[in-house]
VOBA-1610 file (N, C-alpha, C; in pm, whole numbers, padded with zeros to 5 digits, always signed):
BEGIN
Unk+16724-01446+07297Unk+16687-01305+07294Unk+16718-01242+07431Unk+16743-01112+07428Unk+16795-01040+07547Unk+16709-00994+07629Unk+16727-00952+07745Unk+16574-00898+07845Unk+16518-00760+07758Unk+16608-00723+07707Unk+16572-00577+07580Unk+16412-00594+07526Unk+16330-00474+07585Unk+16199-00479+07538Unk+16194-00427+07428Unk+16151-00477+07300Unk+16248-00402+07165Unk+16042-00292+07155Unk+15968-00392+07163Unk+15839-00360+07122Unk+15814-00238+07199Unk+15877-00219+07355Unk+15804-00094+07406Unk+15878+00013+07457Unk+16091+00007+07391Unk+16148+00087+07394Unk+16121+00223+07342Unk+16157+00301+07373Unk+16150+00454+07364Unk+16288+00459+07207Unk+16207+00530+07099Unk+16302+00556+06964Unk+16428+00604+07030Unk+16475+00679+07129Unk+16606+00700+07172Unk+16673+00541+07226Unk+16571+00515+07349Unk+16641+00379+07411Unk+16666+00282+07279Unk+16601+00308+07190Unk+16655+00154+07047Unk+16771+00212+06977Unk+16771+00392+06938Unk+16902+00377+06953Unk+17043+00360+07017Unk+17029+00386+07118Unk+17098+00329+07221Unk+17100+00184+07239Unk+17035+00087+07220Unk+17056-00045+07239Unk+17154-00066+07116Unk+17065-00026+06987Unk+17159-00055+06856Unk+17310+00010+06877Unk+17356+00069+06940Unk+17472+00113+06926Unk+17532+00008+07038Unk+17475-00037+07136Unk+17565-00116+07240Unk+17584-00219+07139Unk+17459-00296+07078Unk+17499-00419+06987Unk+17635-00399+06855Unk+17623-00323+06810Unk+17728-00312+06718Unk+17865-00310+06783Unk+17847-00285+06928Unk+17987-00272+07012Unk+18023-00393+07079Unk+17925-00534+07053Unk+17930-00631+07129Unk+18068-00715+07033Unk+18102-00721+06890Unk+18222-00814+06892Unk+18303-00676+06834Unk+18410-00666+06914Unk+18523-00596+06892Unk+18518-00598+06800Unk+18619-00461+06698Unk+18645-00439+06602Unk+18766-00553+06574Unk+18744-00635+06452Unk+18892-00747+06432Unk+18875-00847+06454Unk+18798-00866+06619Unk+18754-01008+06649Unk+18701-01122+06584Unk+18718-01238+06549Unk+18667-01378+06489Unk+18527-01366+06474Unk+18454-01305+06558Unk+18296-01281+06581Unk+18257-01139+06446Unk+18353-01033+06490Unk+18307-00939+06412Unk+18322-00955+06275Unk+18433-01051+06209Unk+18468-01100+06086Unk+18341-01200+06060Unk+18336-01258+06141Unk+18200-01409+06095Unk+18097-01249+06065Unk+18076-01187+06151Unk+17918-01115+06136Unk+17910-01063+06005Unk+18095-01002+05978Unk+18036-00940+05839Unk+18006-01014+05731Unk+18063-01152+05757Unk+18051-01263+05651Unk+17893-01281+05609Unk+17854-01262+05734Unk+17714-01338+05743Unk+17599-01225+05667Unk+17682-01120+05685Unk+17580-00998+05650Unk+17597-01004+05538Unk+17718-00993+05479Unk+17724-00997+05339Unk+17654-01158+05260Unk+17661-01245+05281Unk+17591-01360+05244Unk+17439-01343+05221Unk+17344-01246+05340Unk+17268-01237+05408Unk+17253-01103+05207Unk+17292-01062+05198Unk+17311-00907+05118Unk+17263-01021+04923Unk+17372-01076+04961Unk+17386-01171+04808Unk+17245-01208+04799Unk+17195-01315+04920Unk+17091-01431+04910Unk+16972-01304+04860Unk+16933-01191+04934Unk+16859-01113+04870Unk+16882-01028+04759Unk+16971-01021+04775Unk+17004-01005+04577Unk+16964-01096+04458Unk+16966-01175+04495Unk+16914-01297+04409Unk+16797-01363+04387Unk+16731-01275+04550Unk+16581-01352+04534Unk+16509-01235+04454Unk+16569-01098+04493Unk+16510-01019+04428Unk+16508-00943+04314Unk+16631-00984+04269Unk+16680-00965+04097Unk+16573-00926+04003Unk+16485-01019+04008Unk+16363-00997+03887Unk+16272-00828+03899Unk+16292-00806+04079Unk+16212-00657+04062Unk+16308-00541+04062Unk+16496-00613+04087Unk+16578-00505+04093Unk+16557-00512+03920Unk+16560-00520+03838Unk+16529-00546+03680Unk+16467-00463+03632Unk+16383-00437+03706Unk+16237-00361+03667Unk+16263-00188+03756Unk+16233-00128+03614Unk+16307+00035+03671Unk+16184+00074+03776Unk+16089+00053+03760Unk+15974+00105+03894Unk+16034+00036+04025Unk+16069-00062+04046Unk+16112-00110+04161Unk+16251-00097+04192Unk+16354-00022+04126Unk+16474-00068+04153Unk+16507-00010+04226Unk+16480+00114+04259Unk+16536+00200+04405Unk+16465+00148+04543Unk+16340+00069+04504Unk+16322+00047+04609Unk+16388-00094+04689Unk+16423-00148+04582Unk+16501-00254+04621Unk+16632-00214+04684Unk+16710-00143+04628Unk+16856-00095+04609Unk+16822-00002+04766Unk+16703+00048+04813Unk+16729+00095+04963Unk+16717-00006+05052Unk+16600-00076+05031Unk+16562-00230+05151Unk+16693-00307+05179Unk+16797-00311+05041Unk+16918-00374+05082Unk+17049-00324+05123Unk+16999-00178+05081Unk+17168-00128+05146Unk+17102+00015+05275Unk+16965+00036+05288Unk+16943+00143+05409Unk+16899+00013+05543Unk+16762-00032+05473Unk+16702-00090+05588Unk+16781-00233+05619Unk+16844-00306+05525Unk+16909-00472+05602Unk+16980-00466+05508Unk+17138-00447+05538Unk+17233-00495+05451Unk+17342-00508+05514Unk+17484-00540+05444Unk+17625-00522+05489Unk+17647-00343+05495Unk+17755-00346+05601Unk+17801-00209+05600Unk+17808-00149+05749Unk+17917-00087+05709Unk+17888+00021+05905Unk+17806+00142+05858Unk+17681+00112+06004Unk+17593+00216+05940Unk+17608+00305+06096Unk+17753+00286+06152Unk+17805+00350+06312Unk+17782+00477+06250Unk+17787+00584+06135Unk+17763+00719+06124Unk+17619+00747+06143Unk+17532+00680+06113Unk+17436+00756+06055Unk+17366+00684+06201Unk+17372+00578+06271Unk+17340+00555+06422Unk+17344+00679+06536Unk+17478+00734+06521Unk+17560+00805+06598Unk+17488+00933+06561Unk+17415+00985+06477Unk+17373+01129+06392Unk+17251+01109+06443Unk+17135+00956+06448Unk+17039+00933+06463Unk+17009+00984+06660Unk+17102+00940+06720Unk+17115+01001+06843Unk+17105+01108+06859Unk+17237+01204+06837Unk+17226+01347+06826Unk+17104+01428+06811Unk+17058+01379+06636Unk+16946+01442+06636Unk+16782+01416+06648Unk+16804+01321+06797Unk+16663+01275+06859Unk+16639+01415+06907Unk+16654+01480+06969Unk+16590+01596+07020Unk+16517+01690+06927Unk+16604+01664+06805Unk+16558+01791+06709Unk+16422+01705+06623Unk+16487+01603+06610Unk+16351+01517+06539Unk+16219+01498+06591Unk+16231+01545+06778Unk+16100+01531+06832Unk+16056+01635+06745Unk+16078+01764+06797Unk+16048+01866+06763Unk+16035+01886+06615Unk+16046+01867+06517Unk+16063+01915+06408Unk+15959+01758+06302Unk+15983+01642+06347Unk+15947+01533+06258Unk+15778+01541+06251Unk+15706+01520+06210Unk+15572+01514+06234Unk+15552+01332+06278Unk+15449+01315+06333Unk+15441+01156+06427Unk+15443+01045+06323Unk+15358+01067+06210Unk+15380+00993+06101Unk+15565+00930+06072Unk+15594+01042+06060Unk+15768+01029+06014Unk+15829+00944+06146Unk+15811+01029+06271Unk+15864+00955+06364Unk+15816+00793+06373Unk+15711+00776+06369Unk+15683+00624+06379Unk+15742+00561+06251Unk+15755+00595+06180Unk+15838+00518+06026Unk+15973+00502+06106Unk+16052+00584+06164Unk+16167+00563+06238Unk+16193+00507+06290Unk+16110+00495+06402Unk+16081+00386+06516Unk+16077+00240+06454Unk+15985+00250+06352Unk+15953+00120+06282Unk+16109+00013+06187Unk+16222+00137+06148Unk+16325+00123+06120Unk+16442+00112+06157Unk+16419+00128+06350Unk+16481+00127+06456Unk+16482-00023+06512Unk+16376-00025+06505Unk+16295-00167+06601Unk+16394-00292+06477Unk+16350-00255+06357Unk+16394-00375+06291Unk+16534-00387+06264Unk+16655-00270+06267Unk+16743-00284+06335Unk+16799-00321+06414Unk+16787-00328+06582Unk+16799-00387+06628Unk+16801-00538+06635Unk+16656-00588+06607Unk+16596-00704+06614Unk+16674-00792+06539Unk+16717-00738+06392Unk+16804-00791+06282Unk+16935-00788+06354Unk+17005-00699+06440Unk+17155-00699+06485Unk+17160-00826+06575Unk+17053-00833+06653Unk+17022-00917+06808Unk+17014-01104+06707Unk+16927-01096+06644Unk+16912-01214+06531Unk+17042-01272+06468Unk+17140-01155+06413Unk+17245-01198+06363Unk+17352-01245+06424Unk+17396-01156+06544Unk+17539-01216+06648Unk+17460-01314+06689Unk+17326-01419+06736Unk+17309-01528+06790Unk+17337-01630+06679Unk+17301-01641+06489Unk+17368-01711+06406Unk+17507-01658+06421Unk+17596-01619+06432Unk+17754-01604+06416Unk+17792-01650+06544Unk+17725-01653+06638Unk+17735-01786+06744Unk+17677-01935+06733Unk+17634-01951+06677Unk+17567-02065+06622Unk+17668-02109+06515Unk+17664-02041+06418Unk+17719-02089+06309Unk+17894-02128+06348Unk+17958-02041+06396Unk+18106-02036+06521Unk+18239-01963+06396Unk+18325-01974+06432Unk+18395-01854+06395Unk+18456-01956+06274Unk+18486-02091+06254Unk+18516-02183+06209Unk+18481-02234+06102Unk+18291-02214+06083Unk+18250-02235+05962Unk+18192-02151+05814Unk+18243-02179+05749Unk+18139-02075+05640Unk+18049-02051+05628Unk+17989-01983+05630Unk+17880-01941+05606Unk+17842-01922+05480Unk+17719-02056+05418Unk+17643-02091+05276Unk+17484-02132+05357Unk+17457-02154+05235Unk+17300-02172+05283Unk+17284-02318+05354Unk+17358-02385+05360Unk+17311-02507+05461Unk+17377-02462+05613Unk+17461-02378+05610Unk+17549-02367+05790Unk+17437-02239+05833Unk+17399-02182+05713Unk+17245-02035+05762Unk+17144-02106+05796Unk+17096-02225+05733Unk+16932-02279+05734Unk+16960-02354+05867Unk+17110-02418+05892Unk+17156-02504+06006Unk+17100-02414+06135Unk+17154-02290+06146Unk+17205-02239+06281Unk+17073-02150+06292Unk+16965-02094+06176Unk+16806-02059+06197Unk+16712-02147+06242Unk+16746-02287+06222Unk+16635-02349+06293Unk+16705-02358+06436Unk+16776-02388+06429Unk+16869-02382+06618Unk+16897-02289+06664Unk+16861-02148+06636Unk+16798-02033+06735Unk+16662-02039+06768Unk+16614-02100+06706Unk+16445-02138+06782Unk+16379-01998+06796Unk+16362-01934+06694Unk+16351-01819+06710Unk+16195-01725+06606Unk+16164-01835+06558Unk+16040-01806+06463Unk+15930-01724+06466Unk+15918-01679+06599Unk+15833-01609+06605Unk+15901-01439+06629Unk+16034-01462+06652Unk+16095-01338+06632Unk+16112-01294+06453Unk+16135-01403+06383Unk+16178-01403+06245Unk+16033-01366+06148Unk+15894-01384+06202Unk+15788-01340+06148Unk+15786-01193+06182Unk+15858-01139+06302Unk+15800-01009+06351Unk+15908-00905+06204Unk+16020-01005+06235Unk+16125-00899+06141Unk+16087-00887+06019Unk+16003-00962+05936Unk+15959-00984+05823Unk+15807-00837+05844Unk+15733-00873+05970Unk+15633-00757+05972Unk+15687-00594+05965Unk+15793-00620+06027Unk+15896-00459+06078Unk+15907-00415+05942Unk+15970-00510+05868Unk+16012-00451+05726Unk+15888-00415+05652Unk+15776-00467+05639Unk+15652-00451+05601Unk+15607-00334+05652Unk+15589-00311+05765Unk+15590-00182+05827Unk+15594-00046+05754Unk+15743-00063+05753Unk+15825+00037+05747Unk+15803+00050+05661Unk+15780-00091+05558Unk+15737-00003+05391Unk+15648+00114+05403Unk+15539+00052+05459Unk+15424+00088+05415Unk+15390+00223+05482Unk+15484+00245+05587Unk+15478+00388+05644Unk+15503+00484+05537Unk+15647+00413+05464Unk+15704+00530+05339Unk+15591+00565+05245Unk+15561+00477+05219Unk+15439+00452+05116Unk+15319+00571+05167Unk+15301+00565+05270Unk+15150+00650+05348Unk+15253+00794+05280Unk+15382+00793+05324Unk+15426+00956+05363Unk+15500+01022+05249Unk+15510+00933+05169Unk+15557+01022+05000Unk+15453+01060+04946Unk+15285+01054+04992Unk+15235+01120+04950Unk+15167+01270+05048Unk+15224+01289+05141Unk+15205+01414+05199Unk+15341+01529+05109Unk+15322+01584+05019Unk+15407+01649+04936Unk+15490+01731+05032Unk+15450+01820+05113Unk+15556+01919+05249Unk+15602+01826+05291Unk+15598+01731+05351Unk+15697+01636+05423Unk+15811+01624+05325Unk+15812+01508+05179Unk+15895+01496+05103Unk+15987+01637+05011Unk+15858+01747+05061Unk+15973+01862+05002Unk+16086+01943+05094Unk+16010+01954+05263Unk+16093+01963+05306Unk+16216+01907+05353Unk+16193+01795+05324Unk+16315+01673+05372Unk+16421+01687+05245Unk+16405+01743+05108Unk+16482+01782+04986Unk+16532+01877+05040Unk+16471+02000+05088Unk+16553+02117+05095Unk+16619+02091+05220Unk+16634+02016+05309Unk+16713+02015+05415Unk+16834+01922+05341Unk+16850+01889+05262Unk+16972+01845+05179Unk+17109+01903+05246Unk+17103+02032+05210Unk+17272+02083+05189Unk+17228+02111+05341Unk+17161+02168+05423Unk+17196+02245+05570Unk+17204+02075+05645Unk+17115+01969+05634Unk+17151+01875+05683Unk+17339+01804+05693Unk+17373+01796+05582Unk+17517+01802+05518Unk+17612+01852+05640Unk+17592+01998+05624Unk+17664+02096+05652Unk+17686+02096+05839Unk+17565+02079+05890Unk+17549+02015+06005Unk+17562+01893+06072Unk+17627+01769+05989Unk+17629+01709+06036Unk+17559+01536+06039Unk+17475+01569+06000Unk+17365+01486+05981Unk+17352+01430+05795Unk+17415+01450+05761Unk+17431+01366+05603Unk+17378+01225+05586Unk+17432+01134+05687Unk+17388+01011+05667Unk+17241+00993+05726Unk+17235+01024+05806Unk+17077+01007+05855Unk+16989+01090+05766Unk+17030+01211+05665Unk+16925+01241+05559Unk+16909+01184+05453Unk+17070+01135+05421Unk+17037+01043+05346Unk+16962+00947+05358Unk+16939+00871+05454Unk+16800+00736+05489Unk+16742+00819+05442Unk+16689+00915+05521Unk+16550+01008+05502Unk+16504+00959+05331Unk+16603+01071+05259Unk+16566+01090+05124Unk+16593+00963+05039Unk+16629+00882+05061Unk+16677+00736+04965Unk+16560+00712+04985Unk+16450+00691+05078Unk+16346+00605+05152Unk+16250+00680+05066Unk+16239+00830+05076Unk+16134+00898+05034Unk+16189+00901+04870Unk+16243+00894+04776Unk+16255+00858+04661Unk+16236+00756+04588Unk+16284+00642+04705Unk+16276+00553+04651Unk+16108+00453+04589Unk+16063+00512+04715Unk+15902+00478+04721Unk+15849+00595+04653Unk+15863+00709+04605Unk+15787+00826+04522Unk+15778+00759+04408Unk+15912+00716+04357Unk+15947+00653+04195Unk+15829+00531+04179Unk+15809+00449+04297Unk+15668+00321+04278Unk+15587+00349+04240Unk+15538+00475+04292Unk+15373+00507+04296Unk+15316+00481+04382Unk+15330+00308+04359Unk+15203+00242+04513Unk+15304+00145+04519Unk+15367+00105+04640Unk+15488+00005+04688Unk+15387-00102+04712Unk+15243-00136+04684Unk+15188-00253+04723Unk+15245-00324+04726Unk+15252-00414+04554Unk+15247-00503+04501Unk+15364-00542+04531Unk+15481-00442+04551Unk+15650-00445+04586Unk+15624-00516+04666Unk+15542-00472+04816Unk+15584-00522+04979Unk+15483-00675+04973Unk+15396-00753+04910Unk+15335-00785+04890Unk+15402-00929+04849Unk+15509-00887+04756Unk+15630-01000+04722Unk+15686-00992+04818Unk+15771-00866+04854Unk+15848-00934+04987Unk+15798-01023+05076Unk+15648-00994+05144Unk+15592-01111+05251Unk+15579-01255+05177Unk+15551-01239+05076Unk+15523-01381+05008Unk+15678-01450+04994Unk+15744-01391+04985Unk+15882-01442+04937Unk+15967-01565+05023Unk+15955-01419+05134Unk+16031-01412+05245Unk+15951-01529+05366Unk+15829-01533+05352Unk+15754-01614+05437Unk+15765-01771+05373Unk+15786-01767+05285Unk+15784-01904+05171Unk+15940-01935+05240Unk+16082-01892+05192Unk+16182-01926+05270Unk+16161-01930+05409Unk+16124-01830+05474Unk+16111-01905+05576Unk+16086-02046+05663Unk+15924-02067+05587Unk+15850-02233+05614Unk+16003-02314+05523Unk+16051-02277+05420Unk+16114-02399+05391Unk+16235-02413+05438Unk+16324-02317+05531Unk+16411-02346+05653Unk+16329-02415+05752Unk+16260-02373+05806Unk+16213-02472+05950Unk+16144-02624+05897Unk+16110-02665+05764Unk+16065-02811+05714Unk+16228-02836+05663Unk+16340-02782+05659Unk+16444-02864+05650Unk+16425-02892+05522Unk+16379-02773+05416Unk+16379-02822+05291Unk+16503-02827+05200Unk+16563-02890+05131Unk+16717-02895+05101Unk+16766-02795+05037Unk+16663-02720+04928Unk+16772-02593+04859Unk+16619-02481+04869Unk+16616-02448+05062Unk+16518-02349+05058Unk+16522-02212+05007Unk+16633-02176+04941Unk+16627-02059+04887Unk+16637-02012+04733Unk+16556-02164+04672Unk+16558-02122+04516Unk+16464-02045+04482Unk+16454-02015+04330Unk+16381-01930+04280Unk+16211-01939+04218Unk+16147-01997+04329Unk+16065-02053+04328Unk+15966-02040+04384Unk+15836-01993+04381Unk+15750-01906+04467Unk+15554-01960+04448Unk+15611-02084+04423Unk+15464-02204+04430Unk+15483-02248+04588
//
């Protein structure tokens, strides 16, 4: 891990860190090819664990954002780059609630970028990346107590959405800033906005949702660090 204080950065300074990290393996480079490998692998394995609630129409947007807004494959360099810009306006304009959901979606960004180029060094430009060269190169970052926090971040962040789809002005004004957001510039970063706030309106109550994720995700976890042989089946005893 880097001297980067992720816990007591300033929401500008994390975006700014997140943008140096995405700039750390050249565009093309052996590193930046392994990362996307890894992300995308990283995209599948939760596709699969979570299939049974992408299935289920109450949960499926919320799944379909956790994997392609908050941790997935993809250049998300637009909506980083927009997230900058419009720190000034977001002081001013976000209410603290919203801003700390940000922050909370910032932090685990990072943490997840910083987590991943140390497996695509681990793992090396050479090998594939499957679930024994992932479970290989997670216990040999020695890193577990970072890997519980990223699991809390995401928890977090749920549960912020969850508090703030039910303040109705927040979620209506974040609709009508649709087209002037667009038009200005800022498209991708409203889009988070509104994927996040839809996606959790459609739940009702994201409990029971975020509730599996910790159970899930904490279960793989313990069975990477016991070196269990196929820790990522479908199996949740």
């Amino acid at each position: 891990m880097s001297s980067f204080d992720i816990r007591n950065a300033s929401l500008y300074q994390l975006f700014e860190r997140n943008r140096r990290l995405r700039e750390a393996f050249p565009p093309g480079s052996c590193e930046s090819v392994k990362l996307a490998e890894l992300q995308r692998w990283q995209t599948r394995r939760l596709d699969l664990t979570y299939q049974d609630l992408r299935d289920r129409e109450r949960y499926r947007k919320g799944v379909e954002f956790f994997l392609t807004q908050l941790y997935g494959e993809g250049d998300f360099t637009p909506r980083d780059m927009q997230l900058q810009r419009a720190y000034p306006i977001m002081q001013r304009m976000l209410p603290q609630p919203a801003l700390h959901t940000l922050r909370m979606a910032a932090q685990l960004e990072v943490l997840s970028q910083d987590l991943d180029q140390q497996m695509v060094r681990l793992i090396g430009t050479d090998t594939q990346v499957d679930g024994d060269s992932y479970a290989d190169a997670y216990r040999r970052s020695d890193r577990e107590q970072d890997r519980r926090w990223q699991i809390q971040l995401l928890l977090e962040a749920g549960r912020d959405l969850d508090k703030l789809v039910h303040y109705p002005l927040i979620y209506a004004l974040i609709r009508m800033a649709h087209g002037p957001a667009h038009m200005a510039g800022f498209g991708s970063l409203h889009d988070f906005l509104e994927d996040g706030f839809g996606a959790f309106k459609a739940m009702g109550s994201a409990m029971d949702f975020l509730q599996c994720i910790e159970k899930r995700e904490q279960i793989i976890m313990q069975r990477i660090l016991e070196s269990d042989p196929d820790p990522f089946r479908l199996s949740w005893d």
